[in-house]
C-alpha positions in Angstrom: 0.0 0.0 0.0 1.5 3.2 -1.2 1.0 6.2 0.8 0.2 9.2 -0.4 -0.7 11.9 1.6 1.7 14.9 1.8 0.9 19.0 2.0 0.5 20.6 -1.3 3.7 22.6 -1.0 5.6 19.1 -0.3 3.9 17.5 -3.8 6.3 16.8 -6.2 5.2 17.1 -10.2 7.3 15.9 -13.4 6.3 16.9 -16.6 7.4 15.5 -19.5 7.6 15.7 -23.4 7.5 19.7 -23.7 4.0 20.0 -22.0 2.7 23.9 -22.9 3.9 26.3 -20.3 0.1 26.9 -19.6 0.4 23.2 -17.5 2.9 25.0 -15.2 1.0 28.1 -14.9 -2.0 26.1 -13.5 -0.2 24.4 -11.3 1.3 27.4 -9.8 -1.6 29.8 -9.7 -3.0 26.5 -7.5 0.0 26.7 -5.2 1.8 23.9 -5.9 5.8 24.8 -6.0 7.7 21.5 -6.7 7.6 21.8 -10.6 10.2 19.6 -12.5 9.8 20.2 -16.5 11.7 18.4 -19.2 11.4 19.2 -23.0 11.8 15.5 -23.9 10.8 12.1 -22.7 13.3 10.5 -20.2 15.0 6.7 -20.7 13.5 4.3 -18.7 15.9 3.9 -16.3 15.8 7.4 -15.4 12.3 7.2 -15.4 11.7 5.0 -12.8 14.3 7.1 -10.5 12.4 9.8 -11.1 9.1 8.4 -10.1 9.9 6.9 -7.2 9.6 10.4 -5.9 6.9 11.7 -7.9 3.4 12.4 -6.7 1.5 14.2 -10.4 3.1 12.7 -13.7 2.3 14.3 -16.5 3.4 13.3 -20.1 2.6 13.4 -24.0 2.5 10.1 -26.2 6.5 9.0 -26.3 6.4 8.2 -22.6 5.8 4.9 -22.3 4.2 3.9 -18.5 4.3 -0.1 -18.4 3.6 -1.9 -15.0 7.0 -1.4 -14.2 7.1 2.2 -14.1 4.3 2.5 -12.3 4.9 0.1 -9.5 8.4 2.7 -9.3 5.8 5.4 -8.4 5.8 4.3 -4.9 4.1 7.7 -4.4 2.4 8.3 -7.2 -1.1 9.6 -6.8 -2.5 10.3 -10.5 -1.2 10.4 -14.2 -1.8 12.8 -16.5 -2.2 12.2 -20.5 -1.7 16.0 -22.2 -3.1 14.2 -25.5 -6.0 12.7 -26.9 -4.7 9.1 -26.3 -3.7 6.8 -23.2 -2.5 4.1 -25.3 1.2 4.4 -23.8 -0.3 4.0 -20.3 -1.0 0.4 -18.9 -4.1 1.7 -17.4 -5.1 -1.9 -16.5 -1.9 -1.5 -14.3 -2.3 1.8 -12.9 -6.1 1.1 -11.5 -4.6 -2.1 -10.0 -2.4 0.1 -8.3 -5.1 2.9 -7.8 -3.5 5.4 -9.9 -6.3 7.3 -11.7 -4.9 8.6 -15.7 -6.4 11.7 -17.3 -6.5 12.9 -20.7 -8.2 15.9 -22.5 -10.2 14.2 -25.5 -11.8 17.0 -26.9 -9.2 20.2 -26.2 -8.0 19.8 -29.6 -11.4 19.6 -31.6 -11.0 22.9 -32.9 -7.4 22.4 -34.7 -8.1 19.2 -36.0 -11.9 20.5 -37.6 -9.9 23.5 -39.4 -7.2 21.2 -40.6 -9.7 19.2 -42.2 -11.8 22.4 -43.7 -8.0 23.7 -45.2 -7.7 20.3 -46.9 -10.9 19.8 -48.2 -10.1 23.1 -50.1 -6.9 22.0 -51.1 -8.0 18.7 -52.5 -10.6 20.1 -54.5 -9.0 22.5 -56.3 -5.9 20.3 -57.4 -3.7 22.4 -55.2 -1.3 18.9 -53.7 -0.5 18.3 -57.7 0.1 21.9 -58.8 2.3 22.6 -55.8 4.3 19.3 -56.1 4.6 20.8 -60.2 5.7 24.1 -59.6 8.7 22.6 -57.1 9.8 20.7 -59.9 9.6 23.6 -62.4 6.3 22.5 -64.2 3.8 24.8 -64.4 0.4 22.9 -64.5 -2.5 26.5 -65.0 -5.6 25.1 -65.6 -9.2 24.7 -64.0 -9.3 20.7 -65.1 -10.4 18.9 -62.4 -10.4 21.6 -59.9 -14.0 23.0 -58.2 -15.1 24.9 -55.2 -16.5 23.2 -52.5 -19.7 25.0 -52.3 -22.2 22.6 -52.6 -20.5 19.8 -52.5 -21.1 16.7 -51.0 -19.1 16.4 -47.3 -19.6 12.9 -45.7 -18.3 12.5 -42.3 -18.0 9.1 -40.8 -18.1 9.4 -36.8 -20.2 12.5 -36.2 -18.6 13.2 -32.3 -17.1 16.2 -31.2 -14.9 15.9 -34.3 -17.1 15.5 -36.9 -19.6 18.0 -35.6 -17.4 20.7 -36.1 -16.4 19.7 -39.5 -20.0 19.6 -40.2 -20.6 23.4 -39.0 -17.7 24.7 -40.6 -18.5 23.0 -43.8 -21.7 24.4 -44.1 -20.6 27.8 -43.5 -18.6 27.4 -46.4 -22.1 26.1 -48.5 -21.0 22.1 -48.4 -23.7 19.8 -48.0 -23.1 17.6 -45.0 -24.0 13.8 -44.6 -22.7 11.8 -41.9 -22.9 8.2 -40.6 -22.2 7.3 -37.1 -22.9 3.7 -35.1 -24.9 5.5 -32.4 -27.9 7.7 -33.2 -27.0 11.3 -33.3 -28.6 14.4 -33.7 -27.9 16.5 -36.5 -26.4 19.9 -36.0 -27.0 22.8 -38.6 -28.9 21.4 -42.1 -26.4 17.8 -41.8 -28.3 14.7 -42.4 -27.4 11.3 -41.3 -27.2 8.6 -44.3 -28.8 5.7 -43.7 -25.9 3.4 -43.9 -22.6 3.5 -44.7 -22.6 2.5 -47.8 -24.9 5.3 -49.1 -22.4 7.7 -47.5 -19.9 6.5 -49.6 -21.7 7.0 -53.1 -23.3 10.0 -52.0 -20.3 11.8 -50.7 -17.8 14.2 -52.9 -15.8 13.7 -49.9 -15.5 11.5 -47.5 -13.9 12.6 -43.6 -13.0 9.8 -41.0 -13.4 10.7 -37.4 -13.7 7.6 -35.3 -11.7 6.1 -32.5 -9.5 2.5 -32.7 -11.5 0.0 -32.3 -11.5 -3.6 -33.4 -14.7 -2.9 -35.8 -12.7 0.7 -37.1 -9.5 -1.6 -38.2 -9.7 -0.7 -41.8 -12.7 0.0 -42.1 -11.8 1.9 -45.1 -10.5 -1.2 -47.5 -10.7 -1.6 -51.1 -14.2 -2.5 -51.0 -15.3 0.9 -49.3 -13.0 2.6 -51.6 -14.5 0.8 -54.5 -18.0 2.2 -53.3 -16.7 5.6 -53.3 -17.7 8.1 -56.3 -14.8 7.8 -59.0 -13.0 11.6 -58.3 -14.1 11.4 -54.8 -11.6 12.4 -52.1 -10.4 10.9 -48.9 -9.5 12.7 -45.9 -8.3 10.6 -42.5 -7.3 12.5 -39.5 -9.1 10.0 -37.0 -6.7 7.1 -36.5 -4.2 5.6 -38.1 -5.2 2.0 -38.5 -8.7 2.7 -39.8 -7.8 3.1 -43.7 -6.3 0.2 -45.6 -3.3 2.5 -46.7 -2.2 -0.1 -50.2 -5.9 -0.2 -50.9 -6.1 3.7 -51.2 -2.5 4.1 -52.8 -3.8 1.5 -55.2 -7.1 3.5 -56.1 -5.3 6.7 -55.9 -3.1 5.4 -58.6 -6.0 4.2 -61.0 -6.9 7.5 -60.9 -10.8 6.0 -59.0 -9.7 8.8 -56.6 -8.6 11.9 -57.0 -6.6 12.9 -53.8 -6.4 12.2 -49.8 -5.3 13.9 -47.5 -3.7 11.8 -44.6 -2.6 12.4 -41.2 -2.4 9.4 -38.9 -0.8 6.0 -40.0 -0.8 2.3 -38.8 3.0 2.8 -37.9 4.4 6.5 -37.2 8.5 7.5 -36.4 8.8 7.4 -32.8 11.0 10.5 -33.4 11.5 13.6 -35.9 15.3 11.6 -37.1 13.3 8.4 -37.9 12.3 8.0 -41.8 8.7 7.8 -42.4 7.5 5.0 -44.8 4.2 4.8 -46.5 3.3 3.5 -49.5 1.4 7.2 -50.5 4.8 8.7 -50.8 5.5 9.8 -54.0 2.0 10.7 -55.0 1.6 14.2 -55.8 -2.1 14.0 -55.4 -1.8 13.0 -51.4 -1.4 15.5 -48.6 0.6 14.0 -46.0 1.2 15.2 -42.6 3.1 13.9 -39.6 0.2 13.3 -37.1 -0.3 17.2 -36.4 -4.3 17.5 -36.5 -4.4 18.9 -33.2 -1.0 20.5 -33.2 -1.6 23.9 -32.3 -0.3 26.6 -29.9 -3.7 27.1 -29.0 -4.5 23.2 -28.7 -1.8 22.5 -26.5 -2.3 25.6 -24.3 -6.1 24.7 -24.1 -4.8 20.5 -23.2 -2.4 22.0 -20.6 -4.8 23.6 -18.7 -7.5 20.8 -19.2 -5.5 18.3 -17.4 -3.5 20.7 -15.3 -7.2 21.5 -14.0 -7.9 17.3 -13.7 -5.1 16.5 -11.2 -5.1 19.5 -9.3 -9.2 19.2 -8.4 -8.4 14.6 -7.6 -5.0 16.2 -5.3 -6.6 18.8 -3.4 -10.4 17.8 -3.7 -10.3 14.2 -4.5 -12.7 14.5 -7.9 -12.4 11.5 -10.3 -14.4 13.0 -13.1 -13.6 12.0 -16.6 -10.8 9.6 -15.4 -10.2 7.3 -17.9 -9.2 4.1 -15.6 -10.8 5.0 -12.6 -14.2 5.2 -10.5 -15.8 8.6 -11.7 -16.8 10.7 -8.5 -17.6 14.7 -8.6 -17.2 16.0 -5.2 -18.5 19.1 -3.8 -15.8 21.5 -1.5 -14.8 20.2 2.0 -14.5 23.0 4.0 -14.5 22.7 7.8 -14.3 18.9 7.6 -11.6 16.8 6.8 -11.8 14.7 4.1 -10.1 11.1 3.8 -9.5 9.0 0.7 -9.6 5.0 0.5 -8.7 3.3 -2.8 -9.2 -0.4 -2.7 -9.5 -4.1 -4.2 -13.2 -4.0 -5.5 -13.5 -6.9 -2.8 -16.8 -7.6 -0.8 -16.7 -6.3 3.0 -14.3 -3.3 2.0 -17.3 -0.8 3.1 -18.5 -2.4 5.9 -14.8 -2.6 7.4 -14.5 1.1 6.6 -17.1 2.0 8.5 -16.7 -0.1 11.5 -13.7 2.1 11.7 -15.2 5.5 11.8 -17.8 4.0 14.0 -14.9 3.3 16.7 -12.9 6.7 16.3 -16.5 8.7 17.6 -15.8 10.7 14.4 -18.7 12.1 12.9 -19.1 11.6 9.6 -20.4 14.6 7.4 -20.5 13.0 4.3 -19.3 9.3 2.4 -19.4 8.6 -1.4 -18.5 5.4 -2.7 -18.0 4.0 -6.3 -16.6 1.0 -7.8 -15.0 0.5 -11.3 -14.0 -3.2 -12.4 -11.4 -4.0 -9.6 -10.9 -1.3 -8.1 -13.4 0.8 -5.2 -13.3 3.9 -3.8 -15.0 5.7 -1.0 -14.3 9.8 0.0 -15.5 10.4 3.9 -15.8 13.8 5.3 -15.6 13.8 9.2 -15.0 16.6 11.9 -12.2 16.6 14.2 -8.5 17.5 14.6 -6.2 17.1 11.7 -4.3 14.7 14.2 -7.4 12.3 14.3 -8.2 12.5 10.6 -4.1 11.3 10.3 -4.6 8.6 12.6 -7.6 7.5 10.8 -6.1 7.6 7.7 -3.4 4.8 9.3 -5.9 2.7 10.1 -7.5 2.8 7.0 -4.6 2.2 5.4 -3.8 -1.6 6.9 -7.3 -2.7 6.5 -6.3 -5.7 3.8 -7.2 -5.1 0.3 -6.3 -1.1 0.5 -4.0 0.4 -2.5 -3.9 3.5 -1.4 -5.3 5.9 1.9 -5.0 9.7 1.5 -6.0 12.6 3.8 -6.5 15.8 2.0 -4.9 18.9 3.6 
């Protein structure tokens, strides 16, 4: 059982990967001094040094947080994800050791919509080809092939936070929006839903992917959907990088059934800027390709900095679990005038009734208990009155009850 409980000006926070300077400002401007920044990710040796005195991690996507490196975290209290993503955290791992992860999935919505808007302009009017021309000295001036996207067809496949926003901005721009999406939705601004997938294919000028990675995404764009698609129809994939059969579209790209893509995300992506990036759409002057920067803004990253900043600052000082991506999912109110403790534990049965067979034998009254459960892992918040000295001692107790990952008292 790892303990956890120290005064905010004792709480030590690493950040990793270059996080925006807005991460530091939040953490500051909520009084929390021990700051340690790094512009890269750290080896993994040094890693798991450094965590073995960390309380609040925060990192981007290189950081790789297996079992190991979180069982180093003998103190670690909660990760935080400043990305979309928490593939490189074993979060199976951290709830068994009652870590809670965050992540901001929708801070970058905006960056990724406009990137999308730019290249459905681009693609339309030939602009990949003509570019690629004019850097070779050819000079290709002509209006073949080339249109406005005014009422064109826009079909978005996954109409979430994403593909809403593509939809609006589309329509400002006159764009007639379709979408398709495995869960009903409702339709902002004049979009309609197709009634399958298939019709949003052969309806759609273009065709926008905005889905997660899941087994039943995993190429869901193969030579068969492509083959459905309208001959001259464009592609545009800034979702996820195994959800489009990348030979299949090179192949259709080639045969001239498509026009152009634009592509941001890939099955396999350089783990750093000196790696060399293979795909088999290099080469093609009709493709956009760009090196997984959808949500790559200033503002994006500013706006994800203070997201999670925000996250692990309410679960240290308040205890709040909301939006945890591993965790049970608890929105507390303030505490003030009470103290409150923390009890993360094995999801086991009895856990409760030991809890409160211990509050019931302090004489400390309690002012308020929540409790929630996710897979194997419980947790239960108790405000009681009384001395900081008691709540402490409490806090012990709870702590050797068997089955306990972790006890906190808030200061």
């Amino acid at each position: 059982m790892a303990d956890t409980s120290f005064p905010r000006e004792d709480i030590q926070v690493l950040l990793l990967e270059g996080v925006s300077p807005s991460t530091v400002d939040a953490f500051k401007a909520a009084g929390y001094t021990r700051i340690e920044a790094h512009a890269k990710a750290l080896e993994p040796t040094e890693l798991r040094a450094k965590l073995a005195e960390t309380h609040i991690l925060g990192i981007r996507s290189r950081t790789q947080l297996d079992a190991a490196a979180l069982e180093a975290g003998r103190r670690l209290m909660a990760v935080g994800c400043f990305c979309i993503g928490t593939n490189q955290v074993d979060l199976a791992a951290a709830q068994s050791l009652g870590i809670p992860v965050f992540n901001a999935p929708y801070s970058n919505t905006r960056s990724v919509a406009e990137l999308v808007i730019a290249e459905a302009i681009l693609l339309m009017r030939r602009v990949p080809e003509k570019n690629m021309a004019c850097h070779r000295g050819g000079w290709i001036k002509s209006a073949t092939g080339s249109y406005e996207v005014r009422d064109k067809v826009l079909g978005i496949i996954g109409y979430g936070h994403i593909g809403t926003q593509v939809g609006l901005l589309a329509e400002g721009l006159g764009m007639r929006v379709i979408y398709h999406d495995i869960e009903p939705k409702l339709a902002l601004g004049n979009a309609r839903a197709a009634a399958d997938l298939d019709e949003l294919l052969e309806r759609a000028d273009l065709v926008t992917l905005h889905v997660p990675e899941t087994p039943a995404t995993r190429e869901l764009i193969d030579s068969a959907a492509i083959a459905r698609m309208k001959r001259g129809g464009l592609l545009i994939n800034a979702s996820r990088g195994t959800v489009v059969d990348l030979d299949a579209l090179a192949s259709a790209l080639r045969a001239g059934h498509l026009a152009g893509a634009a592509i941001d995300v890939f099955p396999v992506e350089p783990q750093s800027n000196q790696d060399e990036f293979v795909s088999p759409l290099r080469g093609l002057d009709n493709v956009i390709l760009t090196p997984h920067v959808g949500g790559s803004t200033l503002e994006a990253q500013d706006n994800i900095g203070r997201e999670v900043a925000a996250k692990l600052v309410r679960y240290s000082d308040n205890g709040s679990t909301l939006s945890a991506v591993n965790f049970p999912e608890v929105s507390l109110p303030g505490h003030a005038g009470s103290r409150r403790l923390l009890h993360i534990h094995r999801n086991i049965p009895g856990m409760l009734s030991k809890v409160n067979e211990l509050f019931s034998e302090s004489g400390l009254n309690i002012e308020g208990q929540y409790l929630q459960t996710r897979g194997e892992v419980g947790y239960v918040v108790i405000d009681v009155s009384g001395a900081a000295a008691d709540a402490t001692q409490l806090k012990d107790r709870l702590a050797a009850i068997p089955g306990t990952l972790r006890a906190r008292v808030l200061y």
